[in-house]
Structures are given as C-alpha cells and as structure tokens.
N, C-alpha and C positions, 0 to 999 in steps of 0.2 A: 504494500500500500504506500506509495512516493506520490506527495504531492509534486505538482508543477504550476509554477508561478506565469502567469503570463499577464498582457496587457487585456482591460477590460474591453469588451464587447456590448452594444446596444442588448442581446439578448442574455447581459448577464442582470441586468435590472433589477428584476421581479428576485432573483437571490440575492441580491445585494440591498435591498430594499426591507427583504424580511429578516437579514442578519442586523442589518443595523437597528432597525424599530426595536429587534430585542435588545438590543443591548441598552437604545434608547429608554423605554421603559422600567429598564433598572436603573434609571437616572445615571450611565456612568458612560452614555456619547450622547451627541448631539442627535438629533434624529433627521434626516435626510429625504425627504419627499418624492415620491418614484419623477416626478419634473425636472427636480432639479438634479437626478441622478442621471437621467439622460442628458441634460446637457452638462455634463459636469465627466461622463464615462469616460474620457480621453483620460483623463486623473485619477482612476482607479485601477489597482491591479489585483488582482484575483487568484488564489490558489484553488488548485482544482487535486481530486482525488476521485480517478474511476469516471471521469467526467463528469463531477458533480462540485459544485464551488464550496467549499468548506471555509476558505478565508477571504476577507480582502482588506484593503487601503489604501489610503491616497495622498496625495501633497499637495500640498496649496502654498502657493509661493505670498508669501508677506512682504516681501520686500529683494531689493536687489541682489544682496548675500544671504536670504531667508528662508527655508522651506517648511512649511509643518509638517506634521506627521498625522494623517485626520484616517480617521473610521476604521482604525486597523484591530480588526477582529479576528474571530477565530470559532465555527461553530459546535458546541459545544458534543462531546464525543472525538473531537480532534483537536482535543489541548492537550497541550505537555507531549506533542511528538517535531517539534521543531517550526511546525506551518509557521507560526507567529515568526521567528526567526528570518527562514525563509523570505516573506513580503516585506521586512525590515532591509531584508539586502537590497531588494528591487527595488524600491525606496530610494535605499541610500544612494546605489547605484546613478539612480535616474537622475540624483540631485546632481551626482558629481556629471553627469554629460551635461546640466545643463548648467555647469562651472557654478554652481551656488554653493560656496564654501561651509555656509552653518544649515543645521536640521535640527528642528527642537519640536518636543510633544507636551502636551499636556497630561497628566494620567496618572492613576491610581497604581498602575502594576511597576512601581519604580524597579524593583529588581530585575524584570526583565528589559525593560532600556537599558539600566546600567551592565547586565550581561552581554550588553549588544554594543557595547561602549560610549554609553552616553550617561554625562556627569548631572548631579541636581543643582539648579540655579533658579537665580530668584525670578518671577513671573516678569515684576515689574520691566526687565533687561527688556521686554519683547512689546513696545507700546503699539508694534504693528499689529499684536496679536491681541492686545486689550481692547485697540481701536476698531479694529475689524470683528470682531466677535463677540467677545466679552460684555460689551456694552448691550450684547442681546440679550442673555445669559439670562436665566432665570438665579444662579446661583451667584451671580455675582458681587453681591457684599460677602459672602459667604464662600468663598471659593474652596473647595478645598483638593482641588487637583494639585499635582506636584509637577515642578515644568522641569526638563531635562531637556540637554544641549548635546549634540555632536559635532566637535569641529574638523571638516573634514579639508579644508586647507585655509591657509591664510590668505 
C-alpha cells in the first residue's frame, strides 16, 4: 500500500472537499467550499493510495519570500504511515521551484512540522498571514494554533 503524491485535478474536488469539512468541523482547519476549491485546485496536491485520495495540501503564497502550508490533511485510517510527510515534500519542493525561500504553517501537530524540519516562531513575524486571514478567523483573539517556519534558503 505506497501512496503517490501528485498535483491536484478538477475531479479531485468532491475528496478534497469532504476531507477538509472534516477536519473543519473539528475546529482545527479552515473549511474550504467545493467553489472555491475548484478554483483554487492548481494549489493542491493530493496523495492517492489504490487510486483513492487519502491526503492533500496546498500553498498559498503570502508574500514574495512566503508560502503557507494550508489544508494539509490526512484521512483518517492512513495516519502515522508517512502520507503527511510525503505532501510536506511536494510542498516544500514546489516552494523551492518557485525560488520562495521561507514556508511557514499554522497548526496544532507541532511535532510533526518540527520532524519535517520546521522551527516554532512567533505568529506575529507573519503580518501577511494575520492580514490575509486571521482577520476572518472566528478564533482570532483566541488563537491558539502554533506557527512554524522552514527556511529553505536565504
């Protein structure tokens, strides 16, 4: 059973839609609307096992040297065998072709960014990311995600 990581497809939607709502639900990602997932699919990449999508995530560029790390799940029955990992490469990868030096997340699972090599740092450092989203945030006086960095060059 070897996932395979590739770029997302218009017909990866309808799975990508129900993995994120759950996780959205649990209060611990933002929740993503099958509209704006379609136009937004160029930005998501997808791991598959057996031809079925078990994981995905995406990057949103904040700024010139900036990339987030958004929607990066994993569904459930296929944790703790690497997939998470995995889509974290293709990620990281994608930043570095498109020369964006730093990658930073917001998120509850710190030990697994940090085994991915990414350090904890303070939210504030990222006014791209309070500007652009935060300010929607129902959590926002209240935050209690932890933001991590990867600097992947100077």
């Amino acid at each position: 059973m070897t996932a395979v990581c590739r770029k997302a497809s218009p017909k990866d939607v309808d799975s990508l839609y129900l993995m994120i709502k759950g996780y959205a639900e649990r209060g611990i990602m933002l929740p993503r609307s099958r509209d704006v997932l379609e136009r937004q699919i160029d930005l998501f990449v997808v791991a598959e096992v057996d031809g079925n999508v078990v994981g995905c995530g995406s990057l949103c560029q904040l700024g010139n040297d900036l990339v987030e790390v958004r929607s990066l799940g994993i569904s459930e029955g296929h944790k703790g065998q690497g997939i998470g990992s995995l889509l974290l490469d293709k990620l990281v990868e994608e930043a570095r072709e498109l020369q964006i030096p730093k990658i930073m997340a917001l998120t509850y699972e710190v030990s697994f960014f940090e085994k991915n090599g990414f350090v904890i740092v303070s939210k504030e450092i990222f006014p791209e990311k309070v500007w652009t989203d935060c300010v929607h945030c129902s959590k926002q006086s209240c935050c209690d995600e932890i933001a991590v960095l990867k600097v992947l060059s100077e």
